[in-house]
Backbone as CSV, one residue per row, in Angstrom:
resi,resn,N_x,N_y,N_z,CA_x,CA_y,CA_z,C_x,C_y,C_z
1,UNK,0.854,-1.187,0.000,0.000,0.000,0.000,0.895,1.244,0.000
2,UNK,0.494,2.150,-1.246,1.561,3.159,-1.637,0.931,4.355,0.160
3,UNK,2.402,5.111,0.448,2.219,5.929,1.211,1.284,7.516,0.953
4,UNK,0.971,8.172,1.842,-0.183,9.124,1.666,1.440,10.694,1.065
5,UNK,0.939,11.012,0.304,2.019,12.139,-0.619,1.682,13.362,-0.374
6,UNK,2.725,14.613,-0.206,2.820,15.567,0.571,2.874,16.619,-0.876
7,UNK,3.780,16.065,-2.184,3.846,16.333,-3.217,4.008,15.541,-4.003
8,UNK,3.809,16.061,-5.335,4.251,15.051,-7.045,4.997,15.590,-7.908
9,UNK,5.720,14.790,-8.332,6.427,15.208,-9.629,5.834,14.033,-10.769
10,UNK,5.267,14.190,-11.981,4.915,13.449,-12.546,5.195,13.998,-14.181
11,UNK,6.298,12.555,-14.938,6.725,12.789,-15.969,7.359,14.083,-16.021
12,UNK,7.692,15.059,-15.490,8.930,16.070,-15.012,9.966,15.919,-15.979
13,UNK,10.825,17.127,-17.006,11.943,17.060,-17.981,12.022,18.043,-17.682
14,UNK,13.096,18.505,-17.459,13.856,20.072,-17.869,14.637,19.269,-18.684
15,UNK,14.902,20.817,-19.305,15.971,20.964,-20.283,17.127,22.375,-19.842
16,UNK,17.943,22.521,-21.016,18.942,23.850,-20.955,18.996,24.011,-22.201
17,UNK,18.860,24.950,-23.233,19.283,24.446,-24.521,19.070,23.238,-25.063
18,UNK,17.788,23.014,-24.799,17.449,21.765,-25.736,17.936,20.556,-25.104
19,UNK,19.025,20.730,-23.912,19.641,19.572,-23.624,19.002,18.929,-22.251
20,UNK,18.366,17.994,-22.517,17.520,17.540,-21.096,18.189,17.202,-19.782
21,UNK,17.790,17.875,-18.596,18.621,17.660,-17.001,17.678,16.838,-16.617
22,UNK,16.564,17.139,-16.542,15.558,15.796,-16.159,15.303,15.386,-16.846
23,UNK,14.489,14.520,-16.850,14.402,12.972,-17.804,13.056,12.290,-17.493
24,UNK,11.599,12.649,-17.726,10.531,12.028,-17.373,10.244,11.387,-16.063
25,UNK,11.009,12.441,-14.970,10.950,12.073,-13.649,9.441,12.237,-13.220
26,UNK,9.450,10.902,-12.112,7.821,11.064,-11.885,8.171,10.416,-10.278
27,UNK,7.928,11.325,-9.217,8.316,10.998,-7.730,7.122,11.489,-7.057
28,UNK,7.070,10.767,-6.012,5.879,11.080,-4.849,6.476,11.415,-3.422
29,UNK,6.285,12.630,-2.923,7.293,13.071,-1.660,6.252,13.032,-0.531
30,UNK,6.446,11.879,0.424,5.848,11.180,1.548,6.254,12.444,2.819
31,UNK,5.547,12.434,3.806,5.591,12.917,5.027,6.813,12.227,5.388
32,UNK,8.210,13.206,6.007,8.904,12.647,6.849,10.652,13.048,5.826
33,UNK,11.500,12.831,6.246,12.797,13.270,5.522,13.115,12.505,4.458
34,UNK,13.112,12.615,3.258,13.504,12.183,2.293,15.113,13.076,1.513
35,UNK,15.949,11.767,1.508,17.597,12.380,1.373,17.422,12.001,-0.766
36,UNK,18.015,13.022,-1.524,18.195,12.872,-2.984,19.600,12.920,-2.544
37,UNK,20.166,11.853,-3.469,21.519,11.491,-3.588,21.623,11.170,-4.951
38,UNK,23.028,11.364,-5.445,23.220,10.693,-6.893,24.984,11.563,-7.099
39,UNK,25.521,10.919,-8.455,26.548,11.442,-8.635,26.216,13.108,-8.491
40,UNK,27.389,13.996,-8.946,27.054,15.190,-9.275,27.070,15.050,-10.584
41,UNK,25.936,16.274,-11.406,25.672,16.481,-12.684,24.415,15.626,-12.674
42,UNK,23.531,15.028,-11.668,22.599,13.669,-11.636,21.309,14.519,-12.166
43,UNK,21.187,15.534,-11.707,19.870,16.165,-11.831,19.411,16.500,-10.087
44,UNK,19.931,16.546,-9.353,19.511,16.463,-7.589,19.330,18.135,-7.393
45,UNK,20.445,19.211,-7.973,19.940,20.553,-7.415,18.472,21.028,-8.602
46,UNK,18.455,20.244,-10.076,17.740,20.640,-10.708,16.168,20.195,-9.998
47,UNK,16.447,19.161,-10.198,15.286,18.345,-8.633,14.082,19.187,-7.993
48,UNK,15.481,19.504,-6.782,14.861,20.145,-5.679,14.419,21.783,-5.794
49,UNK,14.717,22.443,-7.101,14.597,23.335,-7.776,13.371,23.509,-8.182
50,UNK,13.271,22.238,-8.830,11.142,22.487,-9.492,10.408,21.557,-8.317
51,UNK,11.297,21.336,-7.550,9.766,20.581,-6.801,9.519,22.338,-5.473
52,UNK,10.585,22.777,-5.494,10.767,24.205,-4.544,10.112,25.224,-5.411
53,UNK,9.914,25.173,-6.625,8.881,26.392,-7.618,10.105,27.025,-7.916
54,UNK,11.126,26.707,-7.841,12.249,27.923,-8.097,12.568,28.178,-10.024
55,UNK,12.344,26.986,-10.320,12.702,26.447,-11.614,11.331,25.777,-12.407
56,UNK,10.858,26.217,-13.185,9.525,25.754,-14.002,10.350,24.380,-14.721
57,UNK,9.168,23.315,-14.808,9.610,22.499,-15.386,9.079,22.387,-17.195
58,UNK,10.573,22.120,-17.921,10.112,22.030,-19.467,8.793,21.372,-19.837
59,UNK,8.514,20.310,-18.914,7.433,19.613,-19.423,7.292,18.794,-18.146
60,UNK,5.725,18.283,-18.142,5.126,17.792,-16.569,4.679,18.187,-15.886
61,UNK,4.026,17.665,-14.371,3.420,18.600,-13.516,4.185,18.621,-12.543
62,UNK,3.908,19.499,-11.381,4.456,19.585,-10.094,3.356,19.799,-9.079
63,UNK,3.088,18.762,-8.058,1.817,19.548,-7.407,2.588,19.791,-6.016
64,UNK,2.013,20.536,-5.360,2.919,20.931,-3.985,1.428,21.058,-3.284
65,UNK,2.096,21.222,-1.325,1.149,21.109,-1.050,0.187,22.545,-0.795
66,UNK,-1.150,22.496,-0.495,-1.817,23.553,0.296,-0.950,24.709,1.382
67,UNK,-1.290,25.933,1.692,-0.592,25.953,2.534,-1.097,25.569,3.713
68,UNK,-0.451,25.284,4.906,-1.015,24.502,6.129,-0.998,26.228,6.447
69,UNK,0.302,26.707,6.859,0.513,27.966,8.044,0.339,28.866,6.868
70,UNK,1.516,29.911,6.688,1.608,31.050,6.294,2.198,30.794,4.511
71,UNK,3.093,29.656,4.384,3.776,29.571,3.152,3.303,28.260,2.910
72,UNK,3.420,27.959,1.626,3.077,26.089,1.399,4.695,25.439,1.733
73,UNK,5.701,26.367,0.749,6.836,25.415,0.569,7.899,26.556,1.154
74,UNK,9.000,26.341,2.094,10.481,26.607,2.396,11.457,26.040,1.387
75,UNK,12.499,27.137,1.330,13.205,26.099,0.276,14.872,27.099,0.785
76,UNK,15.911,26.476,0.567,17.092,26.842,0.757,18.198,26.224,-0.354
77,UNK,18.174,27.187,-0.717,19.554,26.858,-2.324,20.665,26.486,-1.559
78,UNK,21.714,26.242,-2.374,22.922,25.689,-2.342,23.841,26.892,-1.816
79,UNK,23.754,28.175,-2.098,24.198,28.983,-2.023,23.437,29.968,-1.378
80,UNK,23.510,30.435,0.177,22.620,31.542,0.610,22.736,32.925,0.701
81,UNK,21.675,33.309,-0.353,22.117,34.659,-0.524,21.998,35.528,0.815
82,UNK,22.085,35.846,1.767,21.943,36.822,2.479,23.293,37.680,2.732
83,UNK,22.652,38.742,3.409,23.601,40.245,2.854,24.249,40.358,4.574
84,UNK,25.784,41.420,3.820,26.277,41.223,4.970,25.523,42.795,5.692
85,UNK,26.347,42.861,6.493,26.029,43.722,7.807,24.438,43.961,8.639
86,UNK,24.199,42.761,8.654,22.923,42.743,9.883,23.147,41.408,10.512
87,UNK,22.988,41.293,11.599,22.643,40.789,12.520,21.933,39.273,12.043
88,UNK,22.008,38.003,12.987,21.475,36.773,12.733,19.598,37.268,12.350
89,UNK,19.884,38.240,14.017,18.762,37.982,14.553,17.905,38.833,13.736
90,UNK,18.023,40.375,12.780,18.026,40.996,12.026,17.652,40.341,10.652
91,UNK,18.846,39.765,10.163,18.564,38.686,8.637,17.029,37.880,8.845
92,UNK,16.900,37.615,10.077,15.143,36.236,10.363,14.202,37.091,10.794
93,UNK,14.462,38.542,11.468,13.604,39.220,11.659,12.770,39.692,10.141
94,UNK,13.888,40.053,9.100,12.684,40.712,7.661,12.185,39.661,7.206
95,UNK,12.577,38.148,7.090,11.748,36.692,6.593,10.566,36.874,7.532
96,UNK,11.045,36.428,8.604,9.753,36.334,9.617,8.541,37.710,9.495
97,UNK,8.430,38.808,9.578,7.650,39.582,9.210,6.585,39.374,7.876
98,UNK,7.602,38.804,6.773,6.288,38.081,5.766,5.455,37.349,6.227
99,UNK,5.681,36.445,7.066,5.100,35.509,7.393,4.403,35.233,8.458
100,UNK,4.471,36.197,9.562,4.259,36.284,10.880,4.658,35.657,11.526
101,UNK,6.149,35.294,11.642,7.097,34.189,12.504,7.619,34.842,13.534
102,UNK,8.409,34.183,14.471,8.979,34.986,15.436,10.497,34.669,15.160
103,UNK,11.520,35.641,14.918,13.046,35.357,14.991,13.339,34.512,15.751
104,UNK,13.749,34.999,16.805,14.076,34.154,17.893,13.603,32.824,18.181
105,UNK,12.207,32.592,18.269,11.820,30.884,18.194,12.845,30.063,16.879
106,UNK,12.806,30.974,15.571,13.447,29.942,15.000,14.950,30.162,14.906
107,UNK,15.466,31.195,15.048,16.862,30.988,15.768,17.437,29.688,17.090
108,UNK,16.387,29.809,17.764,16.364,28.478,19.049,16.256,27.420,18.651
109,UNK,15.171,26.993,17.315,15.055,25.985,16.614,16.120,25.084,15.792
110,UNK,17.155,26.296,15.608,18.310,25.385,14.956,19.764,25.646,16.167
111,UNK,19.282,25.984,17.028,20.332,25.744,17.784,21.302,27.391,17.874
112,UNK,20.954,28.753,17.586,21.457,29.443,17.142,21.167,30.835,17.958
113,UNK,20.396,30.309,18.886,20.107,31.564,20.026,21.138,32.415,20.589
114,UNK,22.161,32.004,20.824,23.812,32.092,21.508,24.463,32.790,20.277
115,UNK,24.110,33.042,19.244,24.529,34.016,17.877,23.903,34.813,17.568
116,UNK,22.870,34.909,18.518,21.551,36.232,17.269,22.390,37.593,16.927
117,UNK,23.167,37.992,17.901,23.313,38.971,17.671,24.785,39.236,16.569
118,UNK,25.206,38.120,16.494,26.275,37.925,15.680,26.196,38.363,14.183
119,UNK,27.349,39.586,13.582,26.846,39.675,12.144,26.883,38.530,10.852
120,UNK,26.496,38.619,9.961,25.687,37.831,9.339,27.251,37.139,8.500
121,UNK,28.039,38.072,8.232,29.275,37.662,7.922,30.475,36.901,9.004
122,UNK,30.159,37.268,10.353,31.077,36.579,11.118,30.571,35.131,11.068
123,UNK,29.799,34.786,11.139,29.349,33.386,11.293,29.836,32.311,10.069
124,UNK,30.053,31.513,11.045,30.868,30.232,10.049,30.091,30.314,9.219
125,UNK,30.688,29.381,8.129,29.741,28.134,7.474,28.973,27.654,7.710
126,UNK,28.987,26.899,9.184,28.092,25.843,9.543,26.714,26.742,9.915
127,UNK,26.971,27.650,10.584,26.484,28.530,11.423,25.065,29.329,10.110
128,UNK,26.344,29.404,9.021,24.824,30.439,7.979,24.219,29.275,7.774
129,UNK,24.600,28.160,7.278,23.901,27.313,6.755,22.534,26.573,7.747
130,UNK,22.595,26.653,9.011,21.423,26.417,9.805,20.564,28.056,10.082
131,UNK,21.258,29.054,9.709,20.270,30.094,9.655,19.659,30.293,8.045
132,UNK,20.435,29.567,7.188,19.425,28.794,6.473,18.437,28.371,6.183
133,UNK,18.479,27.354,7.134,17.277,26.256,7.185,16.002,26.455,8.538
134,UNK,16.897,27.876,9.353,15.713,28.580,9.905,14.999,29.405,9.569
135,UNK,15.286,29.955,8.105,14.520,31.176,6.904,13.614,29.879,6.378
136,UNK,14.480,28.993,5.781,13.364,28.342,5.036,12.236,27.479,5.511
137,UNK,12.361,27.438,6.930,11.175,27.156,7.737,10.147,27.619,8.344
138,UNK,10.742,28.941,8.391,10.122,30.093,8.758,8.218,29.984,8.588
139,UNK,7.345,30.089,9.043,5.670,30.027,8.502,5.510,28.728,8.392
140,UNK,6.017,27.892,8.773,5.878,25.810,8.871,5.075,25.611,7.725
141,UNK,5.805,25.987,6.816,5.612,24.901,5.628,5.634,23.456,5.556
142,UNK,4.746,23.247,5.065,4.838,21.804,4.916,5.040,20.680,3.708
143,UNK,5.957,21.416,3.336,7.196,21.135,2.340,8.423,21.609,2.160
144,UNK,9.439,21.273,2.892,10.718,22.083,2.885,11.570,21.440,2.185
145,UNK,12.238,22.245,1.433,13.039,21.492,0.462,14.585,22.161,0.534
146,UNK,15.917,21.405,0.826,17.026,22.092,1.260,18.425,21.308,0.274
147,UNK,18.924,22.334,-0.566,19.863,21.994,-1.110,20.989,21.850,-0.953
148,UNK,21.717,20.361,-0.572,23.615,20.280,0.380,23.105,21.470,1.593
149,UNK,22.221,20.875,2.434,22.588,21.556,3.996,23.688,21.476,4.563
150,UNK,24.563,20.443,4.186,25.581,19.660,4.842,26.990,20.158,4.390
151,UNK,26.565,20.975,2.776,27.985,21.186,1.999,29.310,21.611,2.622
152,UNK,30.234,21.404,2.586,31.613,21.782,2.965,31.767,22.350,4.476
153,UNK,30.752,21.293,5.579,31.190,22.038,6.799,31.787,20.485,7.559
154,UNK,31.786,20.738,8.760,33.122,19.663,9.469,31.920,18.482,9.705
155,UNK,32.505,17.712,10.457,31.643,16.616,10.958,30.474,17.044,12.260
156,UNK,30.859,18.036,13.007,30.459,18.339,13.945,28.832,19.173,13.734
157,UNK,29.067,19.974,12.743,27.988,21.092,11.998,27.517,20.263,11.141
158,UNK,27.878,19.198,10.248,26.920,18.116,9.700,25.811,17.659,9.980
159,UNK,26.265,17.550,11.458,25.157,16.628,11.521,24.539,17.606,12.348
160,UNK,24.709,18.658,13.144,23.538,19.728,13.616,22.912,19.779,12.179
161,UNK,23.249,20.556,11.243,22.718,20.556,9.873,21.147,19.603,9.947
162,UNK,21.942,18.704,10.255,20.865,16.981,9.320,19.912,17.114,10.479
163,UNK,20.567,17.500,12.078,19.457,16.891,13.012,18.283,17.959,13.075
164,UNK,18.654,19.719,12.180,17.707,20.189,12.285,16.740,20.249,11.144
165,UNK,16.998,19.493,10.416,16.107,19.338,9.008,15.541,18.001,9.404
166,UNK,15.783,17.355,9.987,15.086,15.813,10.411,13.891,16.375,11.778
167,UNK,14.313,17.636,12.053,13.408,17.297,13.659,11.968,18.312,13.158
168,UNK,12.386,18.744,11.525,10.994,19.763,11.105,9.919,18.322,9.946
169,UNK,10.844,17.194,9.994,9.553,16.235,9.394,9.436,15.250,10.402
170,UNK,7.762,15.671,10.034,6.936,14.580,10.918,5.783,13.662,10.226
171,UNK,4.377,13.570,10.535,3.540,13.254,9.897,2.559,14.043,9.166
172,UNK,3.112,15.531,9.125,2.399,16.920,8.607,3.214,17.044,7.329
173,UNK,4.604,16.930,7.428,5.621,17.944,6.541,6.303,17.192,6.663
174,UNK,7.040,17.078,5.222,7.659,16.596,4.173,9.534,17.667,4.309
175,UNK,10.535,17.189,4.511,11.712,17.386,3.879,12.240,16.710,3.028
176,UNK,12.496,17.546,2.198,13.822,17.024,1.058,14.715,17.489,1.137
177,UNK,15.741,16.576,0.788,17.729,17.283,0.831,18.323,16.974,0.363
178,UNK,19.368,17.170,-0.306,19.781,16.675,-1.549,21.221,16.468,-0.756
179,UNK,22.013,15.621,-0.662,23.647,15.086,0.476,24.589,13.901,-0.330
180,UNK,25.633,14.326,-0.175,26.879,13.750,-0.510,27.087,12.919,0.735
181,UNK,26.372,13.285,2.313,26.787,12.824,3.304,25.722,10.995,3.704
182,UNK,26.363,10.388,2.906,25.886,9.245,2.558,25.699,8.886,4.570
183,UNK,26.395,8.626,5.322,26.527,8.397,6.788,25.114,9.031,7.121
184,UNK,25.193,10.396,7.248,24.332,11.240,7.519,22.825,10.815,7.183
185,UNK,22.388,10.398,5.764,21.368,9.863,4.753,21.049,8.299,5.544
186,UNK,22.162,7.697,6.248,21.966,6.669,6.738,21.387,6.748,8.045
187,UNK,21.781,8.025,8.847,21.277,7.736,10.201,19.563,8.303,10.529
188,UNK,19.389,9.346,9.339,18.577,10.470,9.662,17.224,9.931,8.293
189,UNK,17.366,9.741,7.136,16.402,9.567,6.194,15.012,8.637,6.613
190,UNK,14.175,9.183,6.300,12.871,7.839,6.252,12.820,7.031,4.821
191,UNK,12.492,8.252,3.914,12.784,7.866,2.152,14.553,8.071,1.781
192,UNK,14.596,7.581,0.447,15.644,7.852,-0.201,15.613,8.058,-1.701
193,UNK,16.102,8.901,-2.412,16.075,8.815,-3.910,17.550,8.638,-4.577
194,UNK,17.493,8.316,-5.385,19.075,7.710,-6.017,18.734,8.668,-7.356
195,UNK,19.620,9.788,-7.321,19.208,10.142,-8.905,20.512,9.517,-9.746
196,UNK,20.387,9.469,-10.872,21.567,8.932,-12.146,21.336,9.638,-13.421
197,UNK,21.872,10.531,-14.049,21.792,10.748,-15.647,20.621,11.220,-15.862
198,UNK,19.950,11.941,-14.296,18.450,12.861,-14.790,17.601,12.386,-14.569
199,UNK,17.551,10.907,-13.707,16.698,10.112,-13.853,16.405,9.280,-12.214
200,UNK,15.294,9.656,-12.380,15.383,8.644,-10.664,15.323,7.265,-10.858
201,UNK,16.295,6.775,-10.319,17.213,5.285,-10.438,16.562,4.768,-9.668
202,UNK,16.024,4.987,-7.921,15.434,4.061,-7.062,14.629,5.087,-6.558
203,UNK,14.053,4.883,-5.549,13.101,5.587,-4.843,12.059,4.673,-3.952
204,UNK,12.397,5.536,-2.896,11.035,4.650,-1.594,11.687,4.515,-0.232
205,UNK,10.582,4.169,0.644,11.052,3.763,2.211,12.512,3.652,2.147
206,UNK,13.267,3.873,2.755,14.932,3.456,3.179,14.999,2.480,3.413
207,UNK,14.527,1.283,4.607,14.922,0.141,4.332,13.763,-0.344,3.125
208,UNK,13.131,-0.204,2.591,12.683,-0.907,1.684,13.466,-1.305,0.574
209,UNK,14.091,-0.056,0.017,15.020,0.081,-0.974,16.708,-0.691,-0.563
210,UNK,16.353,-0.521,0.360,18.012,-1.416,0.959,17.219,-2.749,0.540
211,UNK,16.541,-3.848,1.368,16.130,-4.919,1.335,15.832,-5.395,-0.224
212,UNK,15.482,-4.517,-1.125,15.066,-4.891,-2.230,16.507,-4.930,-3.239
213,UNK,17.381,-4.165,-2.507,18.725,-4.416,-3.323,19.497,-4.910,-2.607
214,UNK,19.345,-5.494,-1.612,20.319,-6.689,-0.685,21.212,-6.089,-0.597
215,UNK,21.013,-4.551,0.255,22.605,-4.181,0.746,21.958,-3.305,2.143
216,UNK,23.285,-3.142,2.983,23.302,-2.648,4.204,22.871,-1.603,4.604
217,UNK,23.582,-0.977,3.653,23.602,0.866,3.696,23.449,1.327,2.274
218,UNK,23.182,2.955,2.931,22.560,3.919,1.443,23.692,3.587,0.619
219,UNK,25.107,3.903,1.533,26.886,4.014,0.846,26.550,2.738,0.063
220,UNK,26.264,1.545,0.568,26.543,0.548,-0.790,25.229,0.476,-2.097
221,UNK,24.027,1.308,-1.520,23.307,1.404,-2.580,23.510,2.493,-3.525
222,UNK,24.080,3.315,-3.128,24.520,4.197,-4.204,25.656,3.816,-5.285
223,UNK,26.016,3.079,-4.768,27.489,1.995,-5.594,26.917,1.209,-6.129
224,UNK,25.393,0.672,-5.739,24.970,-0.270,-6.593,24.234,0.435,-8.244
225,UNK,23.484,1.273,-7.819,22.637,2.139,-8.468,22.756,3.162,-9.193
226,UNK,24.213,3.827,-8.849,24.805,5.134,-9.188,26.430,4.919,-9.316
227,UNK,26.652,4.115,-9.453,27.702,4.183,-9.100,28.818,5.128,-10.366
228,UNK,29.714,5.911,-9.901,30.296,6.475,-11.006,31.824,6.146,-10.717
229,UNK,32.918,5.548,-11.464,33.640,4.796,-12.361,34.550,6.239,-11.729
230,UNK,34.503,7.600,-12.183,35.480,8.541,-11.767,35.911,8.765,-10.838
231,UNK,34.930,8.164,-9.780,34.738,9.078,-8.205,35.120,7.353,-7.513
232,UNK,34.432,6.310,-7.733,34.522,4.720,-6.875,34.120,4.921,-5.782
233,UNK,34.933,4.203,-4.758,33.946,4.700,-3.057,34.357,5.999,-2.482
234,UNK,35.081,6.683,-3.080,35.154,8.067,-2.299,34.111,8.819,-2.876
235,UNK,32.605,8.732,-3.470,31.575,9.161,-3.919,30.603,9.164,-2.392
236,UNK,31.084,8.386,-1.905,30.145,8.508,-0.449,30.791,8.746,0.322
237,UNK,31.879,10.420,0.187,32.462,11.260,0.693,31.825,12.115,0.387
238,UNK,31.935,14.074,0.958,31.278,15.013,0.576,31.307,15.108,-0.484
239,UNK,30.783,15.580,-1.249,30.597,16.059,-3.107,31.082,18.008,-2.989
240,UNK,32.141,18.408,-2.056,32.275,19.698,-1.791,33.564,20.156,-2.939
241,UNK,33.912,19.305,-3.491,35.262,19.125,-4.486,36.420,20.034,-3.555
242,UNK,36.890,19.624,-2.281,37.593,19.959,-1.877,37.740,21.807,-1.281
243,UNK,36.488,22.516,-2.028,36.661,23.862,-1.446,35.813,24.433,-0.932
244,UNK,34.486,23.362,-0.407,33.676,23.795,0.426,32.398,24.028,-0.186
245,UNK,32.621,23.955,-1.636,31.160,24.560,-2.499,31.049,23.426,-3.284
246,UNK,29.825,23.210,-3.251,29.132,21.661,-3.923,29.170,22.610,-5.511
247,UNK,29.229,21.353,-6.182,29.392,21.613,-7.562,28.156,20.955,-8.478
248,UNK,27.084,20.328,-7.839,26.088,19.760,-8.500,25.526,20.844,-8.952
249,UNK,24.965,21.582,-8.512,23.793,22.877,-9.326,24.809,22.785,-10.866
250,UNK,26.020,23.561,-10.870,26.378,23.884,-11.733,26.625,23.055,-12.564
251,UNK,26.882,21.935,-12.320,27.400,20.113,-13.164,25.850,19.518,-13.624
252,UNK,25.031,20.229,-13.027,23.783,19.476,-13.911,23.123,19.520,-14.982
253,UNK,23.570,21.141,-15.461,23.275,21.328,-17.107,24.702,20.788,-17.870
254,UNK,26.051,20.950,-17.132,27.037,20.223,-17.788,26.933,19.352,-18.674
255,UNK,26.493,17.986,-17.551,26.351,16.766,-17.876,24.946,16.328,-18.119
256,UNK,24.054,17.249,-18.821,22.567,17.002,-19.217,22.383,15.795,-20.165
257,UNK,23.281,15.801,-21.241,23.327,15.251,-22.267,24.125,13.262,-22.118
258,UNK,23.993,13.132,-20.711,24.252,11.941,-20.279,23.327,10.878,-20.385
259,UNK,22.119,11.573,-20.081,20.677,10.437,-19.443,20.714,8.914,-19.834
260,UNK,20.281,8.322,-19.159,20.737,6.938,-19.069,19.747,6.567,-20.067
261,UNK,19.599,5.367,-20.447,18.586,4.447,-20.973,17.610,3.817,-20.444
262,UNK,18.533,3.308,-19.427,17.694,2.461,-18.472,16.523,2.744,-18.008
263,UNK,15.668,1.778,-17.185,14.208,1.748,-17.231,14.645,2.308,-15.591
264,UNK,13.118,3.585,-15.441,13.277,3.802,-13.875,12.818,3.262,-13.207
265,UNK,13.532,2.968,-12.032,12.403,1.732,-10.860,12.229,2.819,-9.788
266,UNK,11.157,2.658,-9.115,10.683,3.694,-8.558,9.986,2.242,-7.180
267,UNK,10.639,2.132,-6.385,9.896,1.305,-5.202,8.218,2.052,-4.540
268,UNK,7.662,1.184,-5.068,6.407,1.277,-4.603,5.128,2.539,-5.345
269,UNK,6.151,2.924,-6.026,5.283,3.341,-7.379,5.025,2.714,-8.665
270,UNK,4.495,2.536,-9.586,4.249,1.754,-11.128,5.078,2.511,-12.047
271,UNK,5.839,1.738,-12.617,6.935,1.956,-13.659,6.236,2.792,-14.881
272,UNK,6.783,3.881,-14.808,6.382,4.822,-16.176,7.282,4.799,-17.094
């Protein structure tokens, strides 16, 4: 019995120049954390792009949900634009005002109360990137969609990262995240998606998709499913190419012109 869906992507293609990044993707996004994984260039920031409204899709639908609170969908790019010289607490104060949120609750929410007043430029990496994912939560959407939360920060801010995007899905609201941090995808995911060549390769429950491919972990299902020949097992290492900035957004119109052949299996959906 298929699970109750928060959103759809159905038959879904982008293109760039004619050159297709998606590929007749057709996904159902369940209540609860769902991790997109795949090489880079897979289609994962293009993905989370049209299922976030950021990016119209060439062809297909997208349904998202109602809004529950103030916004339907949160969404956080790969890259966060916010400006320097204001304050944590300042930067969540002008989000929150759209929406009628309170700063501070969601500053506390990711762990970030002890910085409000910190400017927007002193703060690590780790640090913007969960004031991040406290903008894009901002009005409890109940669809949040977050691109490499995890990108180029230490082990320590990783997984704050993961534990505060895991503790906003429940049985209301839906996360998506797109992670290189295969470990991370292992401890924290309910769903999983495997993208490959534009194309969703697997999809469904986490252990379902393990059990159905007789392996342990996400790390060896992505080797089964995705596996890319350039990268071998250091692919279920960060995807930060060594300088801290994920390179999928930009590698996905690159490598558009890859798309696989193969038939998509989609666990617990009917093969389109």
């Amino acid at each position: 019995m298929s699970e109750p869906s928060l959103a759809t992507l159905t038959e879904v293609t982008r293109t760039y120049g004619g050159v297709p990044v998606l590929s007749s993707v057709s996904l159902a996004v369940a209540p609860g954390l769902t991790a997109v994984v795949g090489p880079n260039g897979s289609g994962k920031s293009t993905l989370l792009r049209v299922l976030a409204g950021a990016t119209e899709p060439t062809a297909g639908t997208v349904r998202v949900p109602e809004a529950a609170g103030a916004k339907p969908v949160g969404y956080l790019p790969q890259r966060v634009p916010f400006r320097d010289g204001f304050t944590a607490r300042e930067t969540l104060a002008f989000y929150a005002r759209l929406v009628g949120d309170d700063p501070d609750a969601a500053l506390d929410r990711v762990g970030l109360a002890d910085a409000a007043e910190k400017p927007v430029e002193a703060l690590s990496g780790g640090m913007r990137r969960l004031l991040g994912i406290a903008q894009a939560v901002l009005g409890d959407p109940s669809l949040v969609v977050l691109d490499e939360p995890a990108s180029g920060l230490d082990p320590g801010m990783r997984e704050r990262a993961f534990g505060a995007a895991a503790d906003r899905a429940d049985g209301d609201t839906a996360v998506v995240l797109s992670s290189h941090a295969l470990d991370l995808v292992d401890a924290h995911a309910d769903h999983v998606v495997v993208m490959h060549r534009g194309r969703v390769a697997a999809a469904g429950p986490r252990d379902a998709v393990l059990d159905e491919y007789g392996v342990a972990d996400v790390g060896a299902l992505y080797r089964v499913v995705a596996g890319d020949a350039r990268r071998g097992a250091g692919a279920d290492d960060g995807g930060d190419g060594g300088d801290g900035t994920d390179r999928d957004g930009a590698d996905d119109e690159g490598s558009a012109g890859e798309e696989s052949d193969a038939a998509v299996h989609v666990t617990g959906v009917s093969e389109r």
